[in-house]
BAMARDO-629216 format. One line per 5 residues: number of its first residue (from 1); for each residue y, x, z of N, C-alpha, C, O. Coordinates in Angstrom, 1 decimal. Layout:
BEGIN
NUM> Y/X/Z/Y/X/Z/Y/X/Z/Y/X/Z; ...
//
This chain:
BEGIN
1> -13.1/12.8/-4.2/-13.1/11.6/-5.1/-12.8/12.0/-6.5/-12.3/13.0/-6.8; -13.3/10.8/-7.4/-12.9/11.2/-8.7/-11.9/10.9/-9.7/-11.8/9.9/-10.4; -10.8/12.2/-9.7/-9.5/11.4/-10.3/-9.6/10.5/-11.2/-8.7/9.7/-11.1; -10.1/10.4/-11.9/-10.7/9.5/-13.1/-10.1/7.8/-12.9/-9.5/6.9/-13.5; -10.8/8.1/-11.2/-10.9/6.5/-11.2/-9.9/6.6/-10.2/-10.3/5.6/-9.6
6> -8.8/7.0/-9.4/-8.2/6.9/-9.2/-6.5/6.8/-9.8/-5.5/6.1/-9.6; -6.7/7.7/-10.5/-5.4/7.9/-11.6/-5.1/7.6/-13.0/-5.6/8.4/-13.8; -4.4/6.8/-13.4/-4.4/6.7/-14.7/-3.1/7.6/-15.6/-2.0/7.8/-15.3; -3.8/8.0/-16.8/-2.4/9.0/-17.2/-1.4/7.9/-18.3/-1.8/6.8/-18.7; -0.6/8.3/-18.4/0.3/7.8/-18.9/1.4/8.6/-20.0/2.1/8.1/-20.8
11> 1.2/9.5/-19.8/1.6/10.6/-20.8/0.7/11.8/-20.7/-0.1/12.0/-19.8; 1.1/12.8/-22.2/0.4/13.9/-22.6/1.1/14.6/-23.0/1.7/14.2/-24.1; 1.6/16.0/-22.4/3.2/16.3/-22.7/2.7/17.3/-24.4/3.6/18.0/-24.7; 2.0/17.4/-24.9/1.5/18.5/-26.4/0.7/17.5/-26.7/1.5/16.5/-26.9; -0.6/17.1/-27.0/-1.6/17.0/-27.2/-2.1/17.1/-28.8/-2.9/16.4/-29.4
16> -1.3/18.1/-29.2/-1.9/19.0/-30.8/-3.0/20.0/-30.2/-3.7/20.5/-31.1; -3.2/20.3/-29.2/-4.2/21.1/-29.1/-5.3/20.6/-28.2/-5.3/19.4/-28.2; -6.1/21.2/-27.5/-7.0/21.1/-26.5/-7.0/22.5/-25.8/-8.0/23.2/-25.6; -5.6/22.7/-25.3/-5.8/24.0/-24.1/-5.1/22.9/-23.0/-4.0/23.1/-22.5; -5.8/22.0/-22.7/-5.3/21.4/-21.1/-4.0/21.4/-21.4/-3.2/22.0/-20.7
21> -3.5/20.8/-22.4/-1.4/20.0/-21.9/-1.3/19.5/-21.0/-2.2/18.8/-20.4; 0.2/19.8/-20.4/0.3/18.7/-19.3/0.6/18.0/-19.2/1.4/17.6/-20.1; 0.3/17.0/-17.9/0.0/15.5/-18.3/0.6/14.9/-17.5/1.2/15.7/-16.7; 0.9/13.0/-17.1/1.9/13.0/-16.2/0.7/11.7/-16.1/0.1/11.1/-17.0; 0.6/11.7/-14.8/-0.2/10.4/-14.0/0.3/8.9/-13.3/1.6/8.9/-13.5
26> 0.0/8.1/-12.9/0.1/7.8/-11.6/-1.0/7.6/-10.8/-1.9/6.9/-11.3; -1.1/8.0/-9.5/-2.5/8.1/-9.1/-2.0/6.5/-7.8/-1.1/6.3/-7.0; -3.0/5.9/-8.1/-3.0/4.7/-7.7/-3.5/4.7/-6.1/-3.2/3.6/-5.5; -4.2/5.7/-5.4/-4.3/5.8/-4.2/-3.3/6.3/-3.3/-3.2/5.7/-2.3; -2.4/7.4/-3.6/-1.7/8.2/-2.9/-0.6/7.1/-2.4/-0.6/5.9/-2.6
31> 0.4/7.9/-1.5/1.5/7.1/-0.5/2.1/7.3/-1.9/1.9/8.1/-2.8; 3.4/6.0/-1.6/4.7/5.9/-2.3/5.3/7.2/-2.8/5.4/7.4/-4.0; 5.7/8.0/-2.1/6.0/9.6/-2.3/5.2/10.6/-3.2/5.5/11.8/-3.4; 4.3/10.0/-3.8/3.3/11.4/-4.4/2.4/10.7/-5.2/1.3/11.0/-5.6; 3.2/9.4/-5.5/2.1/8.8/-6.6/2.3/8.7/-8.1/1.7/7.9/-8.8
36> 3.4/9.8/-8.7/3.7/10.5/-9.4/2.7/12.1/-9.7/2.7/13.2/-9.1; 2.3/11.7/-10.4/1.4/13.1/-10.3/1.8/13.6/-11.7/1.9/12.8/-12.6; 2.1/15.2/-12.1/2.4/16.1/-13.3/1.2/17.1/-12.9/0.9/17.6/-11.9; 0.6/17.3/-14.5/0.0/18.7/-14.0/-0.4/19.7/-15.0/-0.5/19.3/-16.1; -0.5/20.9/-14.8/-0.2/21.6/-16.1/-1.7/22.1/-16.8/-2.9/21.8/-16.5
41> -1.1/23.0/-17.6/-2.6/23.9/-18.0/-3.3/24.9/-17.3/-4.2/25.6/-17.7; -2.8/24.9/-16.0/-3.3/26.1/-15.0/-4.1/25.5/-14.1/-4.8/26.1/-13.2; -4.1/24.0/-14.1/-4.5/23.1/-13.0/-3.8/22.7/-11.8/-4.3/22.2/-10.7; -2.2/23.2/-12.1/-1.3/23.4/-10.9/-1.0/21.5/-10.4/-1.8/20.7/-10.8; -0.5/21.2/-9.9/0.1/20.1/-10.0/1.1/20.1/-9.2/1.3/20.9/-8.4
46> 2.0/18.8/-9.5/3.4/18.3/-8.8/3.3/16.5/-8.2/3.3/15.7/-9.1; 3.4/16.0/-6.9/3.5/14.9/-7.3/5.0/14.1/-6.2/5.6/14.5/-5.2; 5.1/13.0/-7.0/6.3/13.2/-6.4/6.6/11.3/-6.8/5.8/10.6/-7.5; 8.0/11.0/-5.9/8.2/9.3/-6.0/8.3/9.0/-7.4/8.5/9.8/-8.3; 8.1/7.4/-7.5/8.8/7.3/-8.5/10.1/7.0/-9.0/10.4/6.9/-10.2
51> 10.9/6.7/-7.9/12.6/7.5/-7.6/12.9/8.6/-8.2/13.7/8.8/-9.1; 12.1/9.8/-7.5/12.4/11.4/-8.0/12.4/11.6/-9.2/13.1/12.3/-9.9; 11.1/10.5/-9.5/10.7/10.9/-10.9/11.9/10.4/-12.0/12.5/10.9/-13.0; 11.9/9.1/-11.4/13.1/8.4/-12.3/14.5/9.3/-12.1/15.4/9.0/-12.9; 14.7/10.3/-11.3/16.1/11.0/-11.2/15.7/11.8/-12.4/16.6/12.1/-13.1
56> 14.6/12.3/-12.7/14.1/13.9/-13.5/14.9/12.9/-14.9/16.0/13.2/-15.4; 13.9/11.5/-15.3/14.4/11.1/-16.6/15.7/10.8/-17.0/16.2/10.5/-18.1; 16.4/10.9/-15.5/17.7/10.2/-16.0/18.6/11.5/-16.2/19.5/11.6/-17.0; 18.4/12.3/-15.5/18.9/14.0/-16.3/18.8/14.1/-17.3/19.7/13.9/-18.1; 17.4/14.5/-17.6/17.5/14.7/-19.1/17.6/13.5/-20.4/17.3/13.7/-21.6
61> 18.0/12.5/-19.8/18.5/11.1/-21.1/20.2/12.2/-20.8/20.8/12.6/-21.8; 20.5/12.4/-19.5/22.3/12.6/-20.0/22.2/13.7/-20.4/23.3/14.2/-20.2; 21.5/14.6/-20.7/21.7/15.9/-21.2/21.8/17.2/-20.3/22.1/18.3/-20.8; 21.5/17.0/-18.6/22.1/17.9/-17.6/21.0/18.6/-17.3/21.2/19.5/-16.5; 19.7/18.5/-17.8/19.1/19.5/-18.0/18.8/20.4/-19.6/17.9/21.2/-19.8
66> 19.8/20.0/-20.4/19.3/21.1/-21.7/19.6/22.4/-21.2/18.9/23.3/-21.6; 20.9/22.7/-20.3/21.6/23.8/-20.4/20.4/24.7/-20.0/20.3/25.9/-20.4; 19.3/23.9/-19.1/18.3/24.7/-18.2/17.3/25.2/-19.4/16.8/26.3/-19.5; 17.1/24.3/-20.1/15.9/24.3/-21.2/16.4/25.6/-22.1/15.9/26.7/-22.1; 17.3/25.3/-22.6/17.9/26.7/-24.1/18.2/27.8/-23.3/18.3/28.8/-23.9
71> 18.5/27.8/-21.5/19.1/29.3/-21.4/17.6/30.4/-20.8/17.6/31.6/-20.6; 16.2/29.5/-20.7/15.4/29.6/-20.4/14.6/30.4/-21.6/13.4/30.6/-21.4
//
């Protein structure tokens, strides 16, 4: 099928360039669990609730992921 028409993006995590940034979806077919879709420049992807997903943003609103970011 054609993601196109199943998924709509909702963010563009760069988009100063055109080397494939990655992008964050929601794919409107998938189960509850995986209708979070992330995917990068390699074509990899991640998908995941949108519980989980809401856990990722509420880390980094309190700051419990920078330590991961700058020691990286």
């Amino acid at each position: 099928m054609d993601d196109s028409a199943r998924m709509t993006r909702f963010a563009r995590l760069c988009g100063q360039c055109s080397c494939g940034c990655p992008e964050l979806f929601l794919d409107h077919e998938a189960p509850a669990e995986r209708r979070i879709v992330i995917t990068d420049d390699f074509g990899q992807r991640i998908a995941m609730s949108a519980g989980q997903f809401q856990e990722l943003i509420d880390q980094a609103r309190s700051g419990a992921l920078d330590a991961a970011v700058t020691a990286g």
